[in-house]
N, CA, C and O atoms as a printed pandas DataFrame, in Angstrom:
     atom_number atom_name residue_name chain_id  residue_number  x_coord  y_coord  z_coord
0              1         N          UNK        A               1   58.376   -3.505  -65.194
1              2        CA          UNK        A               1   59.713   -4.038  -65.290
2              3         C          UNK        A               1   60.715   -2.898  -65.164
3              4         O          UNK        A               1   61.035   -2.193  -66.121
4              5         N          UNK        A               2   61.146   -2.770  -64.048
5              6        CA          UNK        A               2   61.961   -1.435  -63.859
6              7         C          UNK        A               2   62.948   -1.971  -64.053
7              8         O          UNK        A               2   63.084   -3.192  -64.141
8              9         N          UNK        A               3   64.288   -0.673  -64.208
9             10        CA          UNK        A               3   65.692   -1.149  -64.475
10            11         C          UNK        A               3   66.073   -0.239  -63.057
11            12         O          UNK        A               3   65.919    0.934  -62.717
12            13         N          UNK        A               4   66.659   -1.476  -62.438
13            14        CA          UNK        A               4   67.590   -0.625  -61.092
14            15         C          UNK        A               4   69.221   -0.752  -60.996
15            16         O          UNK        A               4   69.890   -1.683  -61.444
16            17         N          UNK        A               5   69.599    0.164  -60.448
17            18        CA          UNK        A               5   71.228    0.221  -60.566
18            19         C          UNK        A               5   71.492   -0.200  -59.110
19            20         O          UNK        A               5   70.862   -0.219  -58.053
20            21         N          UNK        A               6   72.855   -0.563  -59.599
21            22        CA          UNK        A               6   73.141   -1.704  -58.318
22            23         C          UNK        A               6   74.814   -0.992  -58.423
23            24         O          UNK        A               6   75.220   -0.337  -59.383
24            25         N          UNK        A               7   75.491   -1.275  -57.360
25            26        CA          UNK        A               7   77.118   -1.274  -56.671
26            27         C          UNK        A               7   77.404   -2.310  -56.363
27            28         O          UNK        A               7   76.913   -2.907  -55.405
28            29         N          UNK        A               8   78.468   -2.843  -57.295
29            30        CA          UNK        A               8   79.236   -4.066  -56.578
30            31         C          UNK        A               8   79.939   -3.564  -54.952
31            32         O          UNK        A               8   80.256   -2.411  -54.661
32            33         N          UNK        A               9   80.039   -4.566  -54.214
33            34        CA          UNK        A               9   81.091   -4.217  -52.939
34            35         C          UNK        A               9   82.420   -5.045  -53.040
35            36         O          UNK        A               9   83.257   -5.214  -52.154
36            37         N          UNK        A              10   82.418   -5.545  -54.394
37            38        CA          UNK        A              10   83.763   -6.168  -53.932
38            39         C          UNK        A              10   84.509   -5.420  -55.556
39            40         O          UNK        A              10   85.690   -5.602  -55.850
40            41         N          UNK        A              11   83.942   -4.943  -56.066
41            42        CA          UNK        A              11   84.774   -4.308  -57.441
42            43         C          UNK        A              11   84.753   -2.746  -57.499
43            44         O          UNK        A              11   85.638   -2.034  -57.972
44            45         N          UNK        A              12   83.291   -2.250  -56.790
45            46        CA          UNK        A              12   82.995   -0.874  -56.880
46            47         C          UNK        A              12   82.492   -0.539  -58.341
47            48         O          UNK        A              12   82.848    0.568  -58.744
48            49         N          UNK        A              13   81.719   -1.305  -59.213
49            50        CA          UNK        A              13   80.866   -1.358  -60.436
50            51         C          UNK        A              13   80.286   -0.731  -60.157
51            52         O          UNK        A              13   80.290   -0.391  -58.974
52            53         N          UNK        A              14   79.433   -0.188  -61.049
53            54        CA          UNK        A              14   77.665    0.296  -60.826
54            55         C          UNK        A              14   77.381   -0.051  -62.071
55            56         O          UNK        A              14   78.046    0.164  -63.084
56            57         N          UNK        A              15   76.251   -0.660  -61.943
57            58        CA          UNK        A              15   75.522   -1.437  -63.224
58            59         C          UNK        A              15   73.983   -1.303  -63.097
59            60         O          UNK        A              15   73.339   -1.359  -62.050
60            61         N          UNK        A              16   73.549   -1.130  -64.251
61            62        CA          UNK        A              16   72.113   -1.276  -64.546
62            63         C          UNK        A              16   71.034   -3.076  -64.602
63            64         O          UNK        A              16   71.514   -4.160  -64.933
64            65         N          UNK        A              17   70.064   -2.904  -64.314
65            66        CA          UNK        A              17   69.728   -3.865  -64.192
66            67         C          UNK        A              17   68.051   -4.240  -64.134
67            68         O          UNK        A              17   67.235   -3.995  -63.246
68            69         N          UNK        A              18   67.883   -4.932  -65.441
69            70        CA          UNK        A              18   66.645   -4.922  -65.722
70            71         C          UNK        A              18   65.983   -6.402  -64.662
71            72         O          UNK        A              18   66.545   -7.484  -64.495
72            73         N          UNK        A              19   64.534   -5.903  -64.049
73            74        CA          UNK        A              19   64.387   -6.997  -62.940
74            75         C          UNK        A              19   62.812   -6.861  -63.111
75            76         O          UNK        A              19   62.024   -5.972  -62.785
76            77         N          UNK        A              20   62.671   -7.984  -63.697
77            78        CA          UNK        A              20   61.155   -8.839  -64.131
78            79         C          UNK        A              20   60.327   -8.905  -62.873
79            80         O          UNK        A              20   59.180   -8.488  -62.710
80            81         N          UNK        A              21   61.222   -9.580  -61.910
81            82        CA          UNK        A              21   60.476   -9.568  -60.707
82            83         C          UNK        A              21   61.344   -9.692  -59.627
83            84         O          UNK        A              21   62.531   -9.703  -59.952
84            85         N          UNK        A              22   61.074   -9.801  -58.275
85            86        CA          UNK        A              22   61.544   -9.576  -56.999
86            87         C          UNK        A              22   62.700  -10.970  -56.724
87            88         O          UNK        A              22   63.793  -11.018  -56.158
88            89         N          UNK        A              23   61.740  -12.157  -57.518
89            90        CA          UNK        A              23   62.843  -13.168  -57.306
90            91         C          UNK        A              23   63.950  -13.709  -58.186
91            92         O          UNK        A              23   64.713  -14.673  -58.121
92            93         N          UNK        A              24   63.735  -12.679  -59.067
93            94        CA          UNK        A              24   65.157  -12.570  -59.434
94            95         C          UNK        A              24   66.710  -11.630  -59.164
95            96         O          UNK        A              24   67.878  -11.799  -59.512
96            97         N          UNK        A              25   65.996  -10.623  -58.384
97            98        CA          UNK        A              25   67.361  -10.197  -57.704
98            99         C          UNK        A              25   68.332  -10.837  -56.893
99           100         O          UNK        A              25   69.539  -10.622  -57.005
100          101         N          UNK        A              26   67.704  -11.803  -55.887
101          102        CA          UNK        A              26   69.191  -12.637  -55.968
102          103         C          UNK        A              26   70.069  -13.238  -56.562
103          104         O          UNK        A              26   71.194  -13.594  -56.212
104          105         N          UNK        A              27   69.334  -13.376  -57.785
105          106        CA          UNK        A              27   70.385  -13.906  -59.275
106          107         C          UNK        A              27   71.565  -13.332  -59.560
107          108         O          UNK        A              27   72.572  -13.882  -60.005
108          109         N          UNK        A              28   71.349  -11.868  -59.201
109          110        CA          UNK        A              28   71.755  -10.416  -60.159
110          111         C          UNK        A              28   73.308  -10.632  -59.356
111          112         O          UNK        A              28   73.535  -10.671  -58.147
112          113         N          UNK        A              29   74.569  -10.791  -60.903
113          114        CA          UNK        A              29   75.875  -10.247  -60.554
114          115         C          UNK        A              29   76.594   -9.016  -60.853
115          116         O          UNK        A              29   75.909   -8.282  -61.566
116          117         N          UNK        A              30   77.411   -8.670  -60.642
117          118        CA          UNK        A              30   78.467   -7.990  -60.523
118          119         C          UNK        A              30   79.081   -8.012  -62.667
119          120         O          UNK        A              30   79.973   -8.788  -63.009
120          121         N          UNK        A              31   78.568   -7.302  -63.452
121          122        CA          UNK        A              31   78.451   -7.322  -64.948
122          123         C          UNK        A              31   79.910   -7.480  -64.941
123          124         O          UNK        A              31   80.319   -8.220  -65.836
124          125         N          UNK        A              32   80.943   -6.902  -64.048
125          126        CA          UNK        A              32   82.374   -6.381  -64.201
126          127         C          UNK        A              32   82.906   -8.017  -64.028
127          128         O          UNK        A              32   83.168   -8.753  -64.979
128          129         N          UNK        A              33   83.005   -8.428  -62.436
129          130        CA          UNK        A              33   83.824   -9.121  -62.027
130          131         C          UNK        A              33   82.568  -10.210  -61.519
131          132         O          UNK        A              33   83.028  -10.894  -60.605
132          133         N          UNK        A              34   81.561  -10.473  -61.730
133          134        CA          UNK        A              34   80.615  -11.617  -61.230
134          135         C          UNK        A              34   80.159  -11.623  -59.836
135          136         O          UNK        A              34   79.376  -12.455  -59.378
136          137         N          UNK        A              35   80.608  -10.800  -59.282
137          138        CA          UNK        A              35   80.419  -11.038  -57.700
138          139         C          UNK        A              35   78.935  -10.640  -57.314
139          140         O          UNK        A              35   77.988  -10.111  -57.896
140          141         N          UNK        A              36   79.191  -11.154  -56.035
141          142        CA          UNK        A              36   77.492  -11.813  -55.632
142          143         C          UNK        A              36   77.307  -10.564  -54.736
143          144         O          UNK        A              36   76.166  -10.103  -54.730
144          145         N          UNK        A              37   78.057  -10.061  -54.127
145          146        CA          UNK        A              37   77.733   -8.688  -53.082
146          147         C          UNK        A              37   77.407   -7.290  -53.692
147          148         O          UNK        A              37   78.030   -6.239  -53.545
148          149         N          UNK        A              38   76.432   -7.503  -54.314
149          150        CA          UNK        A              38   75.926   -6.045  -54.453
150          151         C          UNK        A              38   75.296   -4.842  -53.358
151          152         O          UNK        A              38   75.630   -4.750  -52.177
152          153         N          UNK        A              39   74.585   -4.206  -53.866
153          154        CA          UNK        A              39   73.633   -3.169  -52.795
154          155         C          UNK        A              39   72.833   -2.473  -54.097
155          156         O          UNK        A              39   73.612   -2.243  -55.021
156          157         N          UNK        A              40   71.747   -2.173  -54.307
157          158        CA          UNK        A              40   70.990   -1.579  -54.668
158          159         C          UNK        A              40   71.298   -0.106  -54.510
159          160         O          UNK        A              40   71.497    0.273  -53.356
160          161         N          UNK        A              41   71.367    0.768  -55.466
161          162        CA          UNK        A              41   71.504    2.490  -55.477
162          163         C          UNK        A              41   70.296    3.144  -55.322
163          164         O          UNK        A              41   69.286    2.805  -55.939
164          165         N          UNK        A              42   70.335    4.025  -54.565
165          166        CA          UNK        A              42   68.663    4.896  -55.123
166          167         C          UNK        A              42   69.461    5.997  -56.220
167          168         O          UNK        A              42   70.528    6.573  -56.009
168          169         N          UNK        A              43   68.646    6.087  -57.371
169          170        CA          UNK        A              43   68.555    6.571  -58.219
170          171         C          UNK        A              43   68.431    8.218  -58.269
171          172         O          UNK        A              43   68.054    8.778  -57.239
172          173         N          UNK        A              44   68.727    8.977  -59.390
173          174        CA          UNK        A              44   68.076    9.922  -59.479
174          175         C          UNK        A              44   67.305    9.863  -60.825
175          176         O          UNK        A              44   67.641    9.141  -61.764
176          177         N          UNK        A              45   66.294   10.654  -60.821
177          178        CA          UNK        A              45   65.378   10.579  -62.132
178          179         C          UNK        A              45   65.578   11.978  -62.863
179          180         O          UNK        A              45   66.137   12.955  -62.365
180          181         N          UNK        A              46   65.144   11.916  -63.850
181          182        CA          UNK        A              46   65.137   13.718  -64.598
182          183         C          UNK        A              46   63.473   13.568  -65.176
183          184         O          UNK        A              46   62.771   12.561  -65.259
184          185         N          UNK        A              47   63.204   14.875  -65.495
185          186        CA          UNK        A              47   61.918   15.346  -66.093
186          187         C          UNK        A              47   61.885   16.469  -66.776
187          188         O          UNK        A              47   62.294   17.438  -66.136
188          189         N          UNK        A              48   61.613   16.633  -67.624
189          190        CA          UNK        A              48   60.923   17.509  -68.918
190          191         C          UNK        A              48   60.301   18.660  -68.227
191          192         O          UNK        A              48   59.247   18.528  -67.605
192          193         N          UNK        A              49   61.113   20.119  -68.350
193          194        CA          UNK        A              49   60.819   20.944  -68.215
194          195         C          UNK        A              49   60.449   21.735  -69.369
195          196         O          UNK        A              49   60.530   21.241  -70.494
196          197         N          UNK        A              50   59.954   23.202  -69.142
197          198        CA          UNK        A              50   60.315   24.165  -69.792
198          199         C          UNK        A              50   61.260   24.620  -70.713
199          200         O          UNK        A              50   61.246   24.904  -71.911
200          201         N          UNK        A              51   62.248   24.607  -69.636
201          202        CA          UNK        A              51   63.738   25.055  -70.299
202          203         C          UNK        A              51   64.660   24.091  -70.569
203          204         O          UNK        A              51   65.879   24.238  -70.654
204          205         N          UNK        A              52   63.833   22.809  -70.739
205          206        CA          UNK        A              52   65.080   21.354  -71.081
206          207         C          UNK        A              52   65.000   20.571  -70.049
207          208         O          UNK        A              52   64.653   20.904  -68.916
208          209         N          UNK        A              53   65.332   19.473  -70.427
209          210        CA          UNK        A              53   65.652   18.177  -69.138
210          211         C          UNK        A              53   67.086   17.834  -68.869
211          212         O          UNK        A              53   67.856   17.955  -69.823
212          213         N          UNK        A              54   67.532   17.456  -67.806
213          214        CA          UNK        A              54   68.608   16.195  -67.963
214          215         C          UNK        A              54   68.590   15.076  -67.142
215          216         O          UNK        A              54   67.730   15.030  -66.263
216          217         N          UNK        A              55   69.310   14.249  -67.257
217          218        CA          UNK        A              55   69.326   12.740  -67.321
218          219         C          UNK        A              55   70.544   12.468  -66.627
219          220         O          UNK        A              55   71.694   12.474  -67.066
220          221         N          UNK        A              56   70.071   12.203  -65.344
221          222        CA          UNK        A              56   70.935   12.056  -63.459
222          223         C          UNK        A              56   70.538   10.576  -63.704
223          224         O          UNK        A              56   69.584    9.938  -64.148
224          225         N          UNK        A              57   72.095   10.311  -63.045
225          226        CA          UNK        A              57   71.948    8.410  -63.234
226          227         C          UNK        A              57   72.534    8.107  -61.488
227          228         O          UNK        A              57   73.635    8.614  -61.274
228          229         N          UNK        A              58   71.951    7.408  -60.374
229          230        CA          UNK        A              58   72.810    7.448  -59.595
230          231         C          UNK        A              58   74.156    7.269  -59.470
231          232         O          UNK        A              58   74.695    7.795  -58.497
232          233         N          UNK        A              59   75.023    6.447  -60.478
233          234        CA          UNK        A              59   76.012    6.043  -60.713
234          235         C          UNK        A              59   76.880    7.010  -61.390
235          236         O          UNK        A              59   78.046    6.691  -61.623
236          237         N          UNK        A              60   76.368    8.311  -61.773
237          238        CA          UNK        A              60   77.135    8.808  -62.713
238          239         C          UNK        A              60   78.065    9.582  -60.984
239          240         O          UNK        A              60   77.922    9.486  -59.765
240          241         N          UNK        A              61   78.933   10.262  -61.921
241          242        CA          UNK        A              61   80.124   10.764  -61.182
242          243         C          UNK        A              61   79.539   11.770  -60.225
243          244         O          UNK        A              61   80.163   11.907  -59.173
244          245         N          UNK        A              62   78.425   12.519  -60.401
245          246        CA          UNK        A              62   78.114   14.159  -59.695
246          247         C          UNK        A              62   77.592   13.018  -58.695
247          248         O          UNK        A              62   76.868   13.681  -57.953
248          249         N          UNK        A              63   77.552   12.152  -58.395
249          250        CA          UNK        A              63   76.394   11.189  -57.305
250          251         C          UNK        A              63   77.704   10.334  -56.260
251          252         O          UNK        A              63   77.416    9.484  -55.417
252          253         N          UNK        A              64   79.138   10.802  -56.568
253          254        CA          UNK        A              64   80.293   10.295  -55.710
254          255         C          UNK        A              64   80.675    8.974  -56.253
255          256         O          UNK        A              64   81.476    8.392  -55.521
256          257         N          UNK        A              65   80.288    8.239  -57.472
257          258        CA          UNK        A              65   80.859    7.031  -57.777
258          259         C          UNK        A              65   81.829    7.216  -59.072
259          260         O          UNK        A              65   81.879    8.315  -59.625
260          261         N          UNK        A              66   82.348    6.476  -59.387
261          262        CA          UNK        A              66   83.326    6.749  -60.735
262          263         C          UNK        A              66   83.467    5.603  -61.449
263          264         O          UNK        A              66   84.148    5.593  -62.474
């Protein structure tokens, strides 16, 4: 059960989104304004180093969204 982040196209949201299975992504709205036109983000992930981790979200700001 992955959580994928999504972009509204008609508000410019980015929202998280937990998805059980495949046929429920056409369900999936817009958390802000309801809208049905999303797009799926590719993500970034973080991992546990040595010297510390951090925690890259595609949506966060260093990734061009706000």
């Amino acid at each position: 059960m992955p959580i994928y982040e999504y972009k509204c196209n008609n508000c410019g949201n980015c929202f998280e989104q937990l998805v059980f299975n495949s046929k429920e992504e056409k369900d999936i709205t817009c958390s802000k304004c309801g809208g049905k036109k999303i797009k799926k983000v590719i993500s970034s992930f973080s991992c546990l180093s040595q010297g510390g981790g951090s925690s890259l979200s595609g949506c966060s700001p260093k990734n061009g969204f706000s």
